[in-house]
C-alpha positions as CSV (number, residue, x, y, z in Angstrom):
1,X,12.5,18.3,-28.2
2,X,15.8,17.9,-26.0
3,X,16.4,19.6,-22.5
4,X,18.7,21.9,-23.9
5,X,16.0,23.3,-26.4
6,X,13.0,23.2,-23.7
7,X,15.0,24.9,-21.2
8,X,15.3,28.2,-23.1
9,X,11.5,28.7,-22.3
10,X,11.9,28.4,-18.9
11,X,11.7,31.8,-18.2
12,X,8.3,31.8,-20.3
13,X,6.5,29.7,-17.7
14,X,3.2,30.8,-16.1
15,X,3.4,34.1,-18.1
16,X,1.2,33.4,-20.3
17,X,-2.2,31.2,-21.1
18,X,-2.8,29.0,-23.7
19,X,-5.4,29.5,-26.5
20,X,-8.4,28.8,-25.2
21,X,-9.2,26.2,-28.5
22,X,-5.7,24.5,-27.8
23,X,-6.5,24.3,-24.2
24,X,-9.6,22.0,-25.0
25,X,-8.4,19.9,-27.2
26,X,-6.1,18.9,-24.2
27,X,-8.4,19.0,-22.1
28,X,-10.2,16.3,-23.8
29,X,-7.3,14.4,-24.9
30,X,-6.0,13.7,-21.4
31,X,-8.6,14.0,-19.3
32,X,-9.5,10.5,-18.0
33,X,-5.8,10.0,-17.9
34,X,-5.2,12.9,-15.6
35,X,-8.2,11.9,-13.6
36,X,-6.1,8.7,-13.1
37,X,-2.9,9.9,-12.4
38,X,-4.6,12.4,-9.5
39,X,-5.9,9.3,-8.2
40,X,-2.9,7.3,-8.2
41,X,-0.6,10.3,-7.0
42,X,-2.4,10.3,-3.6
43,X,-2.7,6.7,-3.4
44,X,1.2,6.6,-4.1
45,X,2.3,8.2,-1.1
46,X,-0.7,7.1,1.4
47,X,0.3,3.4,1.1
48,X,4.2,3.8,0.5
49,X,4.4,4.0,-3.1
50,X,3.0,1.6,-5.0
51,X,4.3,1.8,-8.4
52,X,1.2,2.5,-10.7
53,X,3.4,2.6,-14.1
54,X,5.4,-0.2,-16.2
55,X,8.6,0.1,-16.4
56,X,9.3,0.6,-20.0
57,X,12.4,0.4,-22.0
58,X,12.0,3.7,-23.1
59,X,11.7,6.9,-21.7
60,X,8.0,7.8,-20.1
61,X,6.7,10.6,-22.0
62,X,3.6,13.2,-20.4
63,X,1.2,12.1,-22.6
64,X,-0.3,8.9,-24.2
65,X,-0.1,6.1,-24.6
66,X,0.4,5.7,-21.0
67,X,1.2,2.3,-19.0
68,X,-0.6,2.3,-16.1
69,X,-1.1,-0.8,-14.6
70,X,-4.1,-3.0,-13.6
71,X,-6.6,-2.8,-10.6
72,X,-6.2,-6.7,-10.8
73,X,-2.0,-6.9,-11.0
74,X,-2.5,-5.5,-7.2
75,X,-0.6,-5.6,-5.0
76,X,1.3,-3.3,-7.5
77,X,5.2,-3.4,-6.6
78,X,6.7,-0.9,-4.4
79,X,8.8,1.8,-6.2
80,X,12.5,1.0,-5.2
81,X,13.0,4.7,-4.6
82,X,10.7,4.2,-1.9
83,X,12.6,1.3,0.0
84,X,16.0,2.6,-1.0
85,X,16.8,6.1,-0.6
86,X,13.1,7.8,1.2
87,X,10.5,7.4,3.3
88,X,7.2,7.8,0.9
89,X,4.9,7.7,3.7
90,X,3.3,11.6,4.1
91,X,3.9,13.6,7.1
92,X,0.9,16.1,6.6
93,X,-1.8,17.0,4.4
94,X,-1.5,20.4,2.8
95,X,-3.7,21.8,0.2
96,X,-3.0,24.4,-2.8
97,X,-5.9,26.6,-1.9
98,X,-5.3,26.6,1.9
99,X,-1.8,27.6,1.1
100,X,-2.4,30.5,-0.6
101,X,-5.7,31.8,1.0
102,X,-4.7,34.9,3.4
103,X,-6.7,33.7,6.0
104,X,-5.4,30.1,6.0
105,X,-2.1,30.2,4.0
106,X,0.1,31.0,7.2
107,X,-1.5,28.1,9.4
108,X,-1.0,26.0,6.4
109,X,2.5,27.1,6.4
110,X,3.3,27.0,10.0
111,X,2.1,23.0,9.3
112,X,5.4,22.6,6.7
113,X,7.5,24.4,9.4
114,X,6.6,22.1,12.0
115,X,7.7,19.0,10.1
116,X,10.4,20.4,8.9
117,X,12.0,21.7,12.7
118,X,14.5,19.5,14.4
119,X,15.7,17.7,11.3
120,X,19.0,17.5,10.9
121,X,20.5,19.8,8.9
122,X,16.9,21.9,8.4
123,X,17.0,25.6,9.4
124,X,13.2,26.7,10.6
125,X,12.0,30.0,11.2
126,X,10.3,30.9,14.5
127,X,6.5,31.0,14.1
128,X,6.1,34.4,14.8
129,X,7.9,35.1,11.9
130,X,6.0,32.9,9.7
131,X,2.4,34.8,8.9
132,X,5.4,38.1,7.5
133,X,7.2,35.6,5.3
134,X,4.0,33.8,4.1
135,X,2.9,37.5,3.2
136,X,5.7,38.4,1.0
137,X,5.9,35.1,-0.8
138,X,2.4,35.6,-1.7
139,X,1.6,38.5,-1.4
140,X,4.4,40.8,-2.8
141,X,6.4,38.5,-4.7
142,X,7.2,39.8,-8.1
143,X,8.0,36.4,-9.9
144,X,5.4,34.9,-12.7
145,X,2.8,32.7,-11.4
146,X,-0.1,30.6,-12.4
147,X,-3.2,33.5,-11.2
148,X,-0.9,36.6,-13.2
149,X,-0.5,35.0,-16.7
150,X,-1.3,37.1,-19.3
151,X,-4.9,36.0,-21.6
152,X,-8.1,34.9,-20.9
153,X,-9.2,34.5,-17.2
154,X,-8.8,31.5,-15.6
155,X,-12.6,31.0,-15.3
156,X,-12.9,30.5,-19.1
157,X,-11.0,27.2,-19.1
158,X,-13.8,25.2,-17.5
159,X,-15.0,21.3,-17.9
160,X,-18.0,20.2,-19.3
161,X,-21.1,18.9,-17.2
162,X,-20.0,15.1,-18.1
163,X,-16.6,15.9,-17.0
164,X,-17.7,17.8,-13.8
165,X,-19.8,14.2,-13.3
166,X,-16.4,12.1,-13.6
167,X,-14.6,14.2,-11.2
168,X,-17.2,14.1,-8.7
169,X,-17.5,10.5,-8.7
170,X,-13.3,10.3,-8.3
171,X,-13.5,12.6,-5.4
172,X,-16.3,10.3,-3.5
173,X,-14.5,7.3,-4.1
174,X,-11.4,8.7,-3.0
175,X,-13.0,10.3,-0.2
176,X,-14.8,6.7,0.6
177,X,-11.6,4.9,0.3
178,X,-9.8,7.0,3.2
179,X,-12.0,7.0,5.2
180,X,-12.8,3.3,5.7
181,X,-10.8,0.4,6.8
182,X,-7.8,1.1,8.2
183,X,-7.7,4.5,7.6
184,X,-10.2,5.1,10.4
185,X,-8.9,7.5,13.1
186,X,-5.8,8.0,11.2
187,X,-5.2,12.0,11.2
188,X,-3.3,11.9,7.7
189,X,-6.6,10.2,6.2
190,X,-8.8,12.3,8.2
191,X,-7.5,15.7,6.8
192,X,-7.1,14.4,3.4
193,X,-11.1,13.6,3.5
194,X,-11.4,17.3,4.7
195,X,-9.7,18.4,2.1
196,X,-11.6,15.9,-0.2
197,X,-15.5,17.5,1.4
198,X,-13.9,21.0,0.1
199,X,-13.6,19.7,-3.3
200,X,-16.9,17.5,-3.6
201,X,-18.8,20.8,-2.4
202,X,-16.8,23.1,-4.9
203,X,-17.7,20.9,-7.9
204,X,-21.1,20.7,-7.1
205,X,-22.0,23.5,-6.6
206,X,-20.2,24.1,-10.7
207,X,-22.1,21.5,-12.0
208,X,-25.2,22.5,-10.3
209,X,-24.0,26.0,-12.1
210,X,-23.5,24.3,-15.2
211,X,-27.1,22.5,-15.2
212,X,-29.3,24.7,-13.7
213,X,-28.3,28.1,-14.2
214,X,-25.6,28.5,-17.3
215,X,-25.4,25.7,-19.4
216,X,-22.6,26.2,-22.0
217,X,-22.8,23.9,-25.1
218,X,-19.3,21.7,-25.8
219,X,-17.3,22.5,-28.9
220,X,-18.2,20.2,-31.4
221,X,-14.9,18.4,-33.0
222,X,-13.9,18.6,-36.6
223,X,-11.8,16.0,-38.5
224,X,-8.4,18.1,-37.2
225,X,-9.8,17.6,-33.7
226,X,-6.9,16.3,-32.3
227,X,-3.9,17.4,-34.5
C-alpha cells in the first residue's frame, strides 16, 4: 500500500483492537524478531548508534525477512545520522509506565522538562505548572489512545509460558549487560537497570501466573496458520 492510501486510516489509529485470532498469529510470526529489535533499540542509543540493519537496495519493510546483522560483524558501523546531523547518546531514561502512572507521571515529566530547559530555541514550562499539564494530557485528553480502543481488554492479548520464558531471559541479559563493565556508576545505565528490575518482576510474577495458577493452553495452528 502507498502513503497516500495508508494515510486515510490515520484517523483510525488506536481506536480500535485487532481480532484476537489475527493478533496471535502476529504475535507468533514476529515475536523473536521484535524481541530483537527491543534489544537492539536500547543498545542503539546507549553506545551511539550502532547500526544493527544492512543497508539494502530496497526499501526496509516492518516485517520479515529482516536484515539484522551479526553478533560476530561487531563492531557494527555507526549510523551516519548519528555522526552527521545528532547526538544519539541518551540524555535520560524515561519509561512508558512511569509516564503515565498518576503518582509518577509528573516526576517523570518534570525529567523531559529538565533536559529540555536552556536549549536554544526550547520554550519550558515552570515546574509548578507541570503536575496541571501532565493531568490534562493524561488525564482529560479526549484524543484516541492505546488503553481506550474499542474490543477485547487488553489483558486478553497475552504471551504464552515459552514466550514469557524468552522475554525474561532478554530482560536479564540486558539488565546484566548495563550493569557491568563500563557502565558501572553511570546514572543512564543505572536507571535503565531500574527500569529493567520493574520489568523482570512484572513478568515473573505472569509466568509464575501462567504456571502455577491459570495455565491457558496455545492455539494449535492449522495449515492457514500464517496466511
Amino acid at each position: 500500500q502507498t502513503f497516500a492510501e495508508v494515510s486515510e486510516h490515520i484517523y483510525d489509529i488506536f481506536t480500535e483492537r485487532s481480532p484476537l485470532e489475527e493478533w496471535i498469529k502476529w504475535r507468533d510470526l514476529v515475536f523473536e524478531s521484535e524481541l530483537d529489535l527491543w534489544g537492539y533499540q536500547i543498545d542503539f542509543y546507549m553506545e551511539g548508534g550502532p547500526q544493527h540493519w544492512r543497508d539494502l537496495d530496497f526499501n526496509r519493510v516492518g516485517h520479515k525477512p529482516l536484515y539484522f546483522r551479526n553478533e560476530s560483524d561487531r563492531p557494527w558501523p555507526i549510523d551516519p545520522r548519528c555522526t552527521d546531523c545528532m547526538d544519539c547518546v541518551p540524555a535520560l531514561v524515561v519509561t512508558h509506565e512511569k509516564l503515565k502512572n498518576p503518582t509518577t507521571g509528573p516526576d517523570e515529566l518534570t525529567k523531559i522538562a529538565d533536559v529540555l530547559r536552556g536549549k536554544e530555541g526550547m520554550t519550558v514550562i515552570s515546574e509548578e505548572a507541570i503536575p496541571c499539564v501532565w493531568n490534562e494530557v493524561w488525564a482529560h485528553n479526549t484524543a484516541p489512545s492505546i488503553d481506550g480502543r474499542a474490543g477485547l481488554d487488553k489483558g486478553d492479548y497475552g504471551f504464552t509460558s515459552a514466550q514469557m520464558e524468552e522475554i525474561l531471559i532478554k530482560l536479564e541479559e540486558m539488565k546484566s549487560k548495563y550493569s557491568s563493565g563500563v557502565w558501572v556508576g553511570q546514572q543512564i545505565a543505572v536507571d535503565l537497570v531500574s527500569a529493567f528490575d520493574t520489568y523482570i518482576a512484572e513478568v515473573t510474577e505472569e509466568l509464575d501466573y501462567q504456571t502455577n495458577v491459570n495455565p491457558a493452553p496455545t492455539p494449535p495452528t492449522d495449515p492457514s496458520y500464517y496466511q
